[in-house]
KEFIFI-982413 format. One record per residue (C-alpha): residue number from 1; residue in three letters; chain; z, y, x. Coordinates in nm, 3 decimals. Each point is the difference from the previous one (the first is absolute). Layout:
BEGIN
<node NUM,"Ala","A",<Z,Y,X>>
...
END
This chain:
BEGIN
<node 1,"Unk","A",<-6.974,4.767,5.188>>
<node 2,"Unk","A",<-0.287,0.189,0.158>>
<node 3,"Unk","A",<0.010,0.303,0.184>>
<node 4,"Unk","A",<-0.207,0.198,-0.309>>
<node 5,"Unk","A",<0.319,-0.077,-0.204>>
<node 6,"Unk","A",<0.169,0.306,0.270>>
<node 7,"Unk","A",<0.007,0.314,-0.038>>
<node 8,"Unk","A",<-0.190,0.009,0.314>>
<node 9,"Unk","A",<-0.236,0.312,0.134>>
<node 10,"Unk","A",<-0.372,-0.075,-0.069>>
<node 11,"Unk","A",<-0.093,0.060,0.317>>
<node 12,"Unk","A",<0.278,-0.281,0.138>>
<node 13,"Unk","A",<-0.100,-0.244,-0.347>>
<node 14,"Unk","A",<-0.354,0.072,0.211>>
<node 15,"Unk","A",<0.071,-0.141,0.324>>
<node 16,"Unk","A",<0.227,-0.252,-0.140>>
<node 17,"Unk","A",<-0.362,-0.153,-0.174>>
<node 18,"Unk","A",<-0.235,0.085,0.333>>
<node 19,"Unk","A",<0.333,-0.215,0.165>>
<node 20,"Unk","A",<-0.083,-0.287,-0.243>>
<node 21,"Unk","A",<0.378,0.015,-0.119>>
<node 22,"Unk","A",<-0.003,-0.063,-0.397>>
<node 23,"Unk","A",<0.331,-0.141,-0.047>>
<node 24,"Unk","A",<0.390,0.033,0.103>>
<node 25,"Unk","A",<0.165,-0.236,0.213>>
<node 26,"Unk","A",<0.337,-0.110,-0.077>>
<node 27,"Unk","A",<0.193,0.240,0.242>>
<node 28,"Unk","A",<-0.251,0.249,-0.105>>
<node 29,"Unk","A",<0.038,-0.032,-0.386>>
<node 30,"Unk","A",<0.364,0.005,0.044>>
<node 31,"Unk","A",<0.071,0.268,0.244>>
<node 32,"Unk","A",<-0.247,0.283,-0.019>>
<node 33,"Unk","A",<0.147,0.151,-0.348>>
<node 34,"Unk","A",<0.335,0.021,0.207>>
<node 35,"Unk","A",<-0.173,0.172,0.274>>
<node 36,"Unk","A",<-0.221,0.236,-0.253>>
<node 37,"Unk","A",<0.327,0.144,-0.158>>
<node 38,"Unk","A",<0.144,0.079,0.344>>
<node 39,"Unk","A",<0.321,-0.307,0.000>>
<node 40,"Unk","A",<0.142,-0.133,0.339>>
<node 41,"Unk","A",<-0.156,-0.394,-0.002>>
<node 42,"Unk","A",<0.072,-0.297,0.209>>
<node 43,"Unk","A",<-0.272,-0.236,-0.030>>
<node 44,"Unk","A",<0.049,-0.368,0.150>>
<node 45,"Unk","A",<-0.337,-0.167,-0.013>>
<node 46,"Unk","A",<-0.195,-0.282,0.213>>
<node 47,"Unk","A",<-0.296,0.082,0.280>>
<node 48,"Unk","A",<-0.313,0.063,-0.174>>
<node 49,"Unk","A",<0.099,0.110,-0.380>>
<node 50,"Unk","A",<-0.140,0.348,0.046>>
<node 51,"Unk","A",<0.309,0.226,0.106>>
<node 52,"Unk","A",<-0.262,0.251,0.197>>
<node 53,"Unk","A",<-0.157,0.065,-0.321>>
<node 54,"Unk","A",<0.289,0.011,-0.159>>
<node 55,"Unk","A",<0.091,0.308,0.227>>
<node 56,"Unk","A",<-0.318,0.171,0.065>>
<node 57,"Unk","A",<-0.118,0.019,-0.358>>
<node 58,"Unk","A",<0.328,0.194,-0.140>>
<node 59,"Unk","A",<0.032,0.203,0.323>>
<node 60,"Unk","A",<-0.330,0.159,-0.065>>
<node 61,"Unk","A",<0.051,0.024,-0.355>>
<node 62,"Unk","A",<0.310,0.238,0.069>>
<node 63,"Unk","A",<-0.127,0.191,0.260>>
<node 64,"Unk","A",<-0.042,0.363,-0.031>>
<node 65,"Unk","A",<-0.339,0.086,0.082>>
<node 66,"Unk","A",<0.001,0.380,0.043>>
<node 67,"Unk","A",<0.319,-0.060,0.244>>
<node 68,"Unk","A",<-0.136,-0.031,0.341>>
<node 69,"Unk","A",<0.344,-0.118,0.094>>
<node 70,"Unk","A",<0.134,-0.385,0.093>>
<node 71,"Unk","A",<0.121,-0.138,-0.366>>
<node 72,"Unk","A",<0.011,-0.375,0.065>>
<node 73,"Unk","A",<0.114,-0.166,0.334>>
<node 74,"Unk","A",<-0.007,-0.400,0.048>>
<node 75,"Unk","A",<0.175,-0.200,0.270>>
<node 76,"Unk","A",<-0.154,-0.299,0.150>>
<node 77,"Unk","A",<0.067,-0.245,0.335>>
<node 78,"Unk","A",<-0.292,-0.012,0.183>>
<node 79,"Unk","A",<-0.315,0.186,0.035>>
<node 80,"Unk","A",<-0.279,-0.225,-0.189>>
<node 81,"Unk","A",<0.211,-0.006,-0.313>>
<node 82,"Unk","A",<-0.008,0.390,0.084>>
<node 83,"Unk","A",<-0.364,-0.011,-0.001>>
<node 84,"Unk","A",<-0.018,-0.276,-0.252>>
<node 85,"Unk","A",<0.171,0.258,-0.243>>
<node 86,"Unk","A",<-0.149,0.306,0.056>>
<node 87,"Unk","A",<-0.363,-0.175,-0.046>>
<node 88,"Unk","A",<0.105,-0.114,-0.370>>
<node 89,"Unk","A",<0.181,0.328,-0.031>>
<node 90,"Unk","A",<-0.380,0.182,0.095>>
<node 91,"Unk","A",<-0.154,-0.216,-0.276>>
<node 92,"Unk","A",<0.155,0.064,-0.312>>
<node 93,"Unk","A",<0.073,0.410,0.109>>
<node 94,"Unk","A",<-0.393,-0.021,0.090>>
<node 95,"Unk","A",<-0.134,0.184,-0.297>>
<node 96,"Unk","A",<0.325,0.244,0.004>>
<node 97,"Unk","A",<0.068,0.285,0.276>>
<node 98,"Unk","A",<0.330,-0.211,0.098>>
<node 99,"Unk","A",<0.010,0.004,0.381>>
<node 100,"Unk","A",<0.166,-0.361,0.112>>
<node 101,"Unk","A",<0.071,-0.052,0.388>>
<node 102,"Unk","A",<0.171,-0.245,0.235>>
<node 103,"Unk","A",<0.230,0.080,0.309>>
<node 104,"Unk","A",<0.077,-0.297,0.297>>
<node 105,"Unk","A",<0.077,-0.064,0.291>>
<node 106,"Unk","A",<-0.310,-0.053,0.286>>
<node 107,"Unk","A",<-0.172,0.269,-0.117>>
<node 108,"Unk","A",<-0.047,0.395,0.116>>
<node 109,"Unk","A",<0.283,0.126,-0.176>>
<node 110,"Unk","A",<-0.180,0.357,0.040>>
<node 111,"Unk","A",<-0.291,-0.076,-0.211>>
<node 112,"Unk","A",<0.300,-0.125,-0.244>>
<node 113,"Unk","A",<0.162,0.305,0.057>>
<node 114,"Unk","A",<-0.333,0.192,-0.105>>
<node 115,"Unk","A",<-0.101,-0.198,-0.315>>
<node 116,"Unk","A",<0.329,0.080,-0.169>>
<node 117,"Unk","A",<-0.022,0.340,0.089>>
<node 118,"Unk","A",<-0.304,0.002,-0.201>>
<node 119,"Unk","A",<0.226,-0.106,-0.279>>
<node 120,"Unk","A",<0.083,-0.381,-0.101>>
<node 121,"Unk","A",<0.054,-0.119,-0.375>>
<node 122,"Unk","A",<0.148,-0.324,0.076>>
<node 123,"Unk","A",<0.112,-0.156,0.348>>
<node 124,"Unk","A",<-0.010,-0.338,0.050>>
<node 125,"Unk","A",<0.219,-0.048,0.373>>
<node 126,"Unk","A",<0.189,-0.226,0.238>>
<node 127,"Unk","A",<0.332,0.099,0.063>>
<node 128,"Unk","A",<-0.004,0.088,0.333>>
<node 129,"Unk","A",<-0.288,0.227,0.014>>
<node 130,"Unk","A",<0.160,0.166,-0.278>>
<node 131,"Unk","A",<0.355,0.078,0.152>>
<node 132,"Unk","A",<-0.259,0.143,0.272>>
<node 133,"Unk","A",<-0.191,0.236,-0.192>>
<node 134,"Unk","A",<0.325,0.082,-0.170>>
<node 135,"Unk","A",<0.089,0.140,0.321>>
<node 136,"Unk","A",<-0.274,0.177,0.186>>
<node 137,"Unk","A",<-0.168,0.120,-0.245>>
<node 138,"Unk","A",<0.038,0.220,-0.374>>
<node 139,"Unk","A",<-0.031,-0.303,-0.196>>
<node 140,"Unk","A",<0.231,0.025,-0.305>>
<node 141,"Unk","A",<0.117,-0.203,-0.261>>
<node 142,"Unk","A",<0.129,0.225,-0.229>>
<node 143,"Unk","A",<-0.260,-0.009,-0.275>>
<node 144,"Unk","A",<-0.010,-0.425,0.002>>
<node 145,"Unk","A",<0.018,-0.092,-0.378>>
<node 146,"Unk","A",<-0.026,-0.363,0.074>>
<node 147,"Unk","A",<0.136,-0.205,0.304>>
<node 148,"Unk","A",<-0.160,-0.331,0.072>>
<node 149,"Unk","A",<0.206,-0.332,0.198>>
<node 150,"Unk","A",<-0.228,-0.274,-0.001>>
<node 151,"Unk","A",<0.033,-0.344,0.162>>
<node 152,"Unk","A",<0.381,0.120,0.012>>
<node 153,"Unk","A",<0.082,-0.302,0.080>>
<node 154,"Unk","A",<-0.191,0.017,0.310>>
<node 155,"Unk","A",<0.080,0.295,0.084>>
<node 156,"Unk","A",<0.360,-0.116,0.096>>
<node 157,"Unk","A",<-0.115,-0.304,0.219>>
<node 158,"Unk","A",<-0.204,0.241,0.225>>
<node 159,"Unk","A",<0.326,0.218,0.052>>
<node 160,"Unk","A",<-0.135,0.295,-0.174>>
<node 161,"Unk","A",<0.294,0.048,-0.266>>
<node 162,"Unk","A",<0.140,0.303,0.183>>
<node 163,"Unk","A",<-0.330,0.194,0.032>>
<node 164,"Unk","A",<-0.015,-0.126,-0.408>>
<node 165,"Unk","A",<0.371,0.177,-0.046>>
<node 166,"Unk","A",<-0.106,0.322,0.239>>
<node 167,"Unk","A",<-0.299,0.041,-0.166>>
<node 168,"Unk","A",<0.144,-0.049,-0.396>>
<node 169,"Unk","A",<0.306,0.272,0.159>>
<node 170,"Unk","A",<-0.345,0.211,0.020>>
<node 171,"Unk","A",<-0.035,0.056,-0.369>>
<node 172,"Unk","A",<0.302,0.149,-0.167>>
<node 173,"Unk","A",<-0.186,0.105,-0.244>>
<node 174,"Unk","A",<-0.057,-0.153,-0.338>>
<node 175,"Unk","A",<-0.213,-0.236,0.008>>
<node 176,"Unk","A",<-0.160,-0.391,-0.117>>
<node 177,"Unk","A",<0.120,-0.263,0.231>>
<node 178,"Unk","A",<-0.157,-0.336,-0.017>>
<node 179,"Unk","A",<-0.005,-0.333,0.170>>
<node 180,"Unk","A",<-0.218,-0.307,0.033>>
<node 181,"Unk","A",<0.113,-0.282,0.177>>
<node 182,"Unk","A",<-0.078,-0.417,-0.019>>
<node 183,"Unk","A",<0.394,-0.045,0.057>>
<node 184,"Unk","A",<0.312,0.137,-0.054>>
<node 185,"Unk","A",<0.268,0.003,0.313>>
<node 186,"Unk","A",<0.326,0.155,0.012>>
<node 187,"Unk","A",<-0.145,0.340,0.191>>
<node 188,"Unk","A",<-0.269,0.050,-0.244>>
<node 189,"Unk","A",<0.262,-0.049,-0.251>>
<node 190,"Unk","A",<0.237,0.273,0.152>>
<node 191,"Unk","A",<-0.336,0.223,0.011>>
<node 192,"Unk","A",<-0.041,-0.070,-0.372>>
<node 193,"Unk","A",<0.359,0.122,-0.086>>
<node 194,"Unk","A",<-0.047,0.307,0.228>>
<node 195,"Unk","A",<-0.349,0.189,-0.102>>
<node 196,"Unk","A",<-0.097,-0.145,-0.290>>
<node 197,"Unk","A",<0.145,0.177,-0.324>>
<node 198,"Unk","A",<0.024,-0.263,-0.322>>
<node 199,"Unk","A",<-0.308,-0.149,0.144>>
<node 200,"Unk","A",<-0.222,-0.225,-0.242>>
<node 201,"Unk","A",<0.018,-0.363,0.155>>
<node 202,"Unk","A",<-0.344,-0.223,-0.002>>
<node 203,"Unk","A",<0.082,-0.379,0.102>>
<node 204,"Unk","A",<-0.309,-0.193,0.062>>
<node 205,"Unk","A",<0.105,-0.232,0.276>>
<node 206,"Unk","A",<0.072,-0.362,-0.156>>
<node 207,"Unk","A",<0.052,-0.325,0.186>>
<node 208,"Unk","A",<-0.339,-0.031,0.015>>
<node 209,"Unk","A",<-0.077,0.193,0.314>>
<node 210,"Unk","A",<-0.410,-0.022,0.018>>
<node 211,"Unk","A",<-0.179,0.098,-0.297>>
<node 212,"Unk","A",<-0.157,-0.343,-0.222>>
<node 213,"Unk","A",<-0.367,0.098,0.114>>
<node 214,"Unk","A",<0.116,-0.116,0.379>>
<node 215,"Unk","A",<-0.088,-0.339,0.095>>
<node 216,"Unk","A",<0.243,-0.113,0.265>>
<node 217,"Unk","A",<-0.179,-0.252,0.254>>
<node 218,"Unk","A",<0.135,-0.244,0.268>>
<node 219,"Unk","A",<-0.148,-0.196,0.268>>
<node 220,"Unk","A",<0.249,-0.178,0.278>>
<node 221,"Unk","A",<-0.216,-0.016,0.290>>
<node 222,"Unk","A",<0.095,-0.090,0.372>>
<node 223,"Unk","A",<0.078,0.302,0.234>>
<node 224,"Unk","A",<-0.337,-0.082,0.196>>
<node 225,"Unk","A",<-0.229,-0.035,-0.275>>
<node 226,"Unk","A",<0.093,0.288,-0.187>>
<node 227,"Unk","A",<-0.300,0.211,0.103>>
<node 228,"Unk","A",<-0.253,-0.271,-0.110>>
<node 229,"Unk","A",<0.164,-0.038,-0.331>>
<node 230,"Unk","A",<-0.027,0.358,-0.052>>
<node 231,"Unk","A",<-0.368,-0.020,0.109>>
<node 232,"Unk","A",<-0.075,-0.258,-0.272>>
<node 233,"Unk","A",<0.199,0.203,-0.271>>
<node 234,"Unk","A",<-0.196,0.301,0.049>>
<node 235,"Unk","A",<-0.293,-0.227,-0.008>>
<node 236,"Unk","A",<0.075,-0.198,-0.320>>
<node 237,"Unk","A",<0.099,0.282,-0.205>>
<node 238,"Unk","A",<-0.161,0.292,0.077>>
<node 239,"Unk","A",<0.212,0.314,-0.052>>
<node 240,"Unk","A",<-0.128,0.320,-0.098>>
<node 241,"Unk","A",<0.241,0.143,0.231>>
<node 242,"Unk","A",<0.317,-0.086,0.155>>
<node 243,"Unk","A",<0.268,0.056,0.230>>
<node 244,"Unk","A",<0.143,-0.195,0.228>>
<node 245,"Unk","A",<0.349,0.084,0.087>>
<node 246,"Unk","A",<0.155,-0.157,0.380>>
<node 247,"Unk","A",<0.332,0.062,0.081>>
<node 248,"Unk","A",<-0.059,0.145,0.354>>
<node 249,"Unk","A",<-0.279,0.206,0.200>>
<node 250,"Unk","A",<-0.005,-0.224,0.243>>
<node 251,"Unk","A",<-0.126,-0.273,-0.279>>
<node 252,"Unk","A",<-0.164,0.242,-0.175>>
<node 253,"Unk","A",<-0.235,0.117,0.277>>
<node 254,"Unk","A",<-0.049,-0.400,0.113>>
<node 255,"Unk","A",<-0.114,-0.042,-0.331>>
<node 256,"Unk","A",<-0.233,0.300,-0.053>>
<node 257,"Unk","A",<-0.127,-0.077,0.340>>
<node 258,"Unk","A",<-0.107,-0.338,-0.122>>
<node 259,"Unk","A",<-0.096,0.042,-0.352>>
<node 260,"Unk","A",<-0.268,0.312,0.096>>
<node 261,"Unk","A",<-0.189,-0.236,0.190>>
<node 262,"Unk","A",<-0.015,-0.261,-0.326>>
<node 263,"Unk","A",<-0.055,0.256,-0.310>>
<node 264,"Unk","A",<-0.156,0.358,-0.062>>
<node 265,"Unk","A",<0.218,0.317,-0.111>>
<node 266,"Unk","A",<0.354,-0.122,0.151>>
<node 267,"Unk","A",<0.220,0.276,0.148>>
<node 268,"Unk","A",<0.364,-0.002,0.074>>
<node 269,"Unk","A",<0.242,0.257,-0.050>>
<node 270,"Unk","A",<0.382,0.053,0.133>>
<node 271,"Unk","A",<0.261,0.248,0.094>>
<node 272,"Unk","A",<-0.130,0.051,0.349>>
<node 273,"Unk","A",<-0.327,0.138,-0.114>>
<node 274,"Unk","A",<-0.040,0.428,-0.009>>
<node 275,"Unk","A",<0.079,0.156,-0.341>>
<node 276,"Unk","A",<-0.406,0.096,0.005>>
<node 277,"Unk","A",<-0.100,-0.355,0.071>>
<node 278,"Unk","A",<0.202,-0.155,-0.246>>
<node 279,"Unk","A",<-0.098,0.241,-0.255>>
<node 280,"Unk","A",<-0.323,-0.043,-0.006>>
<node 281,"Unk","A",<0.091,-0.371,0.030>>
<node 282,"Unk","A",<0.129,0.041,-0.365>>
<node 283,"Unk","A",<-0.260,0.209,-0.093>>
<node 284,"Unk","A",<-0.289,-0.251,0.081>>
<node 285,"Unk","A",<0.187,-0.313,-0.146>>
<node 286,"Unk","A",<0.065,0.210,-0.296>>
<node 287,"Unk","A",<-0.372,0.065,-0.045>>
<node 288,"Unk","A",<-0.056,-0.384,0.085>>
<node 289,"Unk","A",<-0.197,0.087,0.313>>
<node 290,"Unk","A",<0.274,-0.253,0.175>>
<node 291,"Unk","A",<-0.001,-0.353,-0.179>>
<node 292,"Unk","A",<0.297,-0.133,0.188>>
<node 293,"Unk","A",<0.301,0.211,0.131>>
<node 294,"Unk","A",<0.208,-0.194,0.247>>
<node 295,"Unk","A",<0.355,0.197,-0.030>>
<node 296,"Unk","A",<0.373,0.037,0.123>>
<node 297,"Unk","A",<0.243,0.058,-0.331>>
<node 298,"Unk","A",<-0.095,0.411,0.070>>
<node 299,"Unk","A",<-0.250,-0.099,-0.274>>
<node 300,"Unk","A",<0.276,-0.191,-0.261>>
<node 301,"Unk","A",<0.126,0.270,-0.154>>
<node 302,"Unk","A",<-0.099,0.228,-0.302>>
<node 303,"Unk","A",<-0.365,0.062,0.100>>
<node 304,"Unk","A",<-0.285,-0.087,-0.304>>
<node 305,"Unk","A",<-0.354,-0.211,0.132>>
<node 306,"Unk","A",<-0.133,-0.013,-0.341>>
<node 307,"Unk","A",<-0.257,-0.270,0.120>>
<node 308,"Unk","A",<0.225,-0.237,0.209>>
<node 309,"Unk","A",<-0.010,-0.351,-0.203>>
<node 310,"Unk","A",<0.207,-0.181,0.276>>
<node 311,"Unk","A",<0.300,-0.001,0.250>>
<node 312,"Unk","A",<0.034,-0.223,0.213>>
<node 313,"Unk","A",<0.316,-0.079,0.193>>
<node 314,"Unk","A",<-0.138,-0.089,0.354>>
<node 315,"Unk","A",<0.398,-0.062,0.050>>
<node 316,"Unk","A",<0.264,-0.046,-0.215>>
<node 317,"Unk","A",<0.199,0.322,-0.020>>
<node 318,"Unk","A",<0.288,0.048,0.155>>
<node 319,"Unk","A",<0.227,0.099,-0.302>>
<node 320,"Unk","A",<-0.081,-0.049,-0.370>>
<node 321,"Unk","A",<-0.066,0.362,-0.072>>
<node 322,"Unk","A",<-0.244,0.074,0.215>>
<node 323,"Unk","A",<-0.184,-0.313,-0.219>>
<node 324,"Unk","A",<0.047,0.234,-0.296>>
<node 325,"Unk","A",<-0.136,0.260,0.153>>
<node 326,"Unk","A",<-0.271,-0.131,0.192>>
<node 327,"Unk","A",<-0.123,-0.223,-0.318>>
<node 328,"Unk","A",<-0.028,0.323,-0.173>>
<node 329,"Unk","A",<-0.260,0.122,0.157>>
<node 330,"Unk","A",<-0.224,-0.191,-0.277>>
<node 331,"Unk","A",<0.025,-0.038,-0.331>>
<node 332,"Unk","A",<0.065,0.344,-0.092>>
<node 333,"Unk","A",<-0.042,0.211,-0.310>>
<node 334,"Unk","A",<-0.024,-0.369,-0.205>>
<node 335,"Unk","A",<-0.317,-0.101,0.234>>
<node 336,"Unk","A",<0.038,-0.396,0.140>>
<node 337,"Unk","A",<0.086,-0.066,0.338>>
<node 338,"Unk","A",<0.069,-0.256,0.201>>
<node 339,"Unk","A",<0.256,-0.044,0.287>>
<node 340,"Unk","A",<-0.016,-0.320,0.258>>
<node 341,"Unk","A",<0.255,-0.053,0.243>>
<node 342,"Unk","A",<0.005,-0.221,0.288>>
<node 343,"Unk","A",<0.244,-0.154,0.148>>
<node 344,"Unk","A",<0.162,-0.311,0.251>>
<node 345,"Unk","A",<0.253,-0.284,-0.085>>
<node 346,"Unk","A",<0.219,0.210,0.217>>
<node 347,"Unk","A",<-0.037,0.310,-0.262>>
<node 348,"Unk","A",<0.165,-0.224,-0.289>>
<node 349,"Unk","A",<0.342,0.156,-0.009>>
<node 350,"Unk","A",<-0.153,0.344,-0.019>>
<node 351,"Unk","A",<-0.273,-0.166,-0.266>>
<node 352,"Unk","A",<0.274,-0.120,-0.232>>
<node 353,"Unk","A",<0.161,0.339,0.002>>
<node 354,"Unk","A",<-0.301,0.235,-0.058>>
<node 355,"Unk","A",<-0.072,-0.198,-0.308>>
<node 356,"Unk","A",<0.346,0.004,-0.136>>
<node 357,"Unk","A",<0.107,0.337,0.113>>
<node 358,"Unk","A",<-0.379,0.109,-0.190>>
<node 359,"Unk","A",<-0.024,-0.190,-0.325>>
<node 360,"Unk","A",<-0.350,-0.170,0.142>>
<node 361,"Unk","A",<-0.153,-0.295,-0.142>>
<node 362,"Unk","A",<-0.171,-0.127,0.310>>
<node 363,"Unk","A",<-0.371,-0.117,-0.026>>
<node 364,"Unk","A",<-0.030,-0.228,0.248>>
<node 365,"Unk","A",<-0.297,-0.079,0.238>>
<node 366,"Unk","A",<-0.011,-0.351,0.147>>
<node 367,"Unk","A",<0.319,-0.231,0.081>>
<node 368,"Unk","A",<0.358,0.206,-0.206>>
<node 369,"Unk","A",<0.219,0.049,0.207>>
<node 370,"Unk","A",<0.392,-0.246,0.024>>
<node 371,"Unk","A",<0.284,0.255,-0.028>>
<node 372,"Unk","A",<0.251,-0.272,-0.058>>
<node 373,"Unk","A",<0.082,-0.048,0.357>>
<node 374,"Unk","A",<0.040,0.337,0.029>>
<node 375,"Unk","A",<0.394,0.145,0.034>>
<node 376,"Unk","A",<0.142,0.358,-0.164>>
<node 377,"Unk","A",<0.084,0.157,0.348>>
<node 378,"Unk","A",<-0.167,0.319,0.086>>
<node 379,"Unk","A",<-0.360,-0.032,0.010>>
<node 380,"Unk","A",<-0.099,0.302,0.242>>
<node 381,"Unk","A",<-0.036,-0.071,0.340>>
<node 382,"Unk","A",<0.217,0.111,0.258>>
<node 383,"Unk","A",<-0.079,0.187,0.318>>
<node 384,"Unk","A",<0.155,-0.089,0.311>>
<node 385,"Unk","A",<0.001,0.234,0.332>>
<node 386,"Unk","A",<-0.089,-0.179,0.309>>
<node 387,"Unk","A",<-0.173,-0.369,0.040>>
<node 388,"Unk","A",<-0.049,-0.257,-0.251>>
<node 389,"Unk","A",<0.292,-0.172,-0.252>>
<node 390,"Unk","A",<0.157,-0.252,0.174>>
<node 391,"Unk","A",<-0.029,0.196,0.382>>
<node 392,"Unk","A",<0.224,0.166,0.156>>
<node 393,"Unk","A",<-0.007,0.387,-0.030>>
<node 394,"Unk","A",<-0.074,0.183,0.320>>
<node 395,"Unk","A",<0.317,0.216,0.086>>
<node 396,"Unk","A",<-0.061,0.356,-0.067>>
<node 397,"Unk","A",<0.026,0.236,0.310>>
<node 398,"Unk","A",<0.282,0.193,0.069>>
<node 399,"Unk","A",<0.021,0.361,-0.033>>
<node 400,"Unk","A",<0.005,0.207,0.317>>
END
């Protein structure tokens, strides 16, 4: 289907072809004529098939434009999918007099405060900067038509499902619920069967977890030549423009501090870093100023680099679904990507599990790798406080 089939405004039809966008994606196609005639929707659907479309382009559609008041609100975990959303959101309402804007956390909640006094279509927000403005200032949701969840799923691993529940308790009003999510857990279940009211259900999520453009890559390497056979993979193939995902800043920032003396454009971003600097951080790579982002898993989830071609695992992940997410950073929208992982003989329990759990056919670089000498017992590491296995622990001190 493409978007000209829609009953769309001419000036969104418009922007969608300055965009470049032609035709539907699959959670597109199936849930925007749910969304158009105003139903409650759950959408399950894999990193990278267009859900932020699938929101902004509707939302705009059924905004009132000679109603200066907030009509669509959308909930979102961090602050670059905030951004992330808002930006798309400012594209296809560009040629419209739809006013789009994002509220978050580490930024002068004033000059917040001010915009939407000035009068705010559709807000895009984090949750707790939300509750905030809730509070201290006139905000009001009374006139939301259309309530936004997305990444639900994530939502509820940060902690934020009470500040989801206080803020839904905001809107008694009639209104369109809807929820996008990659998974379904019980709490986004009991959400479900709370605020959404005969709800149209989209399943997209199969057992294949990475869409079939993905290329999934492995290279065992030992621990201390890891950074030389990362050197010669950049080398030998070339990538537009990756990321390189560690799973610490302390490796991270080794790494960067290493790699910037061997290539051009290499920058590394992580949770440590002020909102302002990692904003523009995004901003740059997104504009392909930066070649090669070094970056903690803040940079996994949700957010679209239309130009990244590769992902590279720097270390194997330390659970299966940050794989998912941090593979999906590439091959998005039905563009190829490729994802290479490294890791040690001592990673082969967690190995044999990410490509079960994930439904990957491994491509393998060099020697494959023996699991049958590996057993079934838990394959995450445990922590222990104190010295080494095997040492005695030192006796902690008593309380005075």
């Amino acid at each position: 289907m493409k978007f000209t089939d829609l009953d769309l405004k001419p000036e969104i039809l418009d922007s969608l072809s300055d965009m470049g966008f032609t035709d539907l994606t699959e959670i597109q196609e199936k849930t925007l004529p749910h969304i158009l005639e105003g139903k409650d929707l759950l959408a399950l659907a894999q990193t990278g098939s267009g859900k932020t479309s699938a929101c902004a382009i509707p939302l705009v559609q059924l905004i009132d434009q000679d109603d200066k008041a907030l009509q669509g609100l959308i909930l979102v975990p961090t602050r670059e999918l905030a951004q992330q959303y808002v930006s798309e959101m400012a594209d296809v309402a560009r040629k419209s007099n739809v006013v789009p804007f994002a509220v978050y956390g580490g930024f002068n909640i004033e000059i917040q405060q001010g915009k939407l006094n000035q009068g705010v279509h559709i807000l895009v927000a984090t949750p707790g900067r939300l509750i905030d403005l809730l509070r201290n200032s006139n905000l009001s949701l009374s006139k939301v038509r259309t309530f936004v969840l997305d990444e639900a799923d994530e939502m509820l691993k940060m902690g934020f499902i009470d500040d989801v529940e206080f803020i839904l308790s905001c809107m008694i009003h009639q209104h369109q619920t809807m929820f996008f999510s990659a998974t379904m857990p019980k709490q986004i279940k009991h959400l479900v069967e709370k605020y959404l009211k005969e709800p149209e259900r989209v399943e997209l999520i199969s057992n294949k977890k990475s869409p079939d453009t993905l290329e999934h890559h492995f290279r065992m390497v030992r621990p201390d030549f890891r950074r030389s056979e990362l050197e010669k993979y950049i080398e030998q193939q070339k990538p537009k423009q990756v990321i390189i995902f560690s799973n610490s800043r302390h490796n991270g920032e080794k790494l960067f501090s290493h790699l910037k003396k061997k290539l051009k454009s290499v920058d590394f971003i992580h949770g440590g870093l002020e909102q302002a600097k990692r904003t523009s951080l995004f901003n740059r790579f997104k504009r392909t100023e930066v070649k090669y982002m070094i970056a903690t898993d803040i940079a996994s989830r949700g957010l679209d680099f239309s130009h990244v071609t590769h992902v590279i695992n720097y270390e194997i992940p330390n659970n299966n679904e940050i794989y998912t997410h941090r593979t999906g950073r590439t091959a998005r929208m039905g563009r190829k990507g490729v994802a290479m992982t490294f890791f040690t003989p001592r990673d082969l329990r967690d190995l044999r599990s990410l490509l079960k759990v994930n439904h990957i056919e491994p491509i393998y670089h060099g020697k494959e790798p023996d699991f049958s000498n590996i057993s079934n017992r838990s394959h995450r590491k445990k922590h222990y406080r104190g010295s080494r296995k095997g040492k005695k622990k030192s006796p902690r001190p008593k309380k005075s």
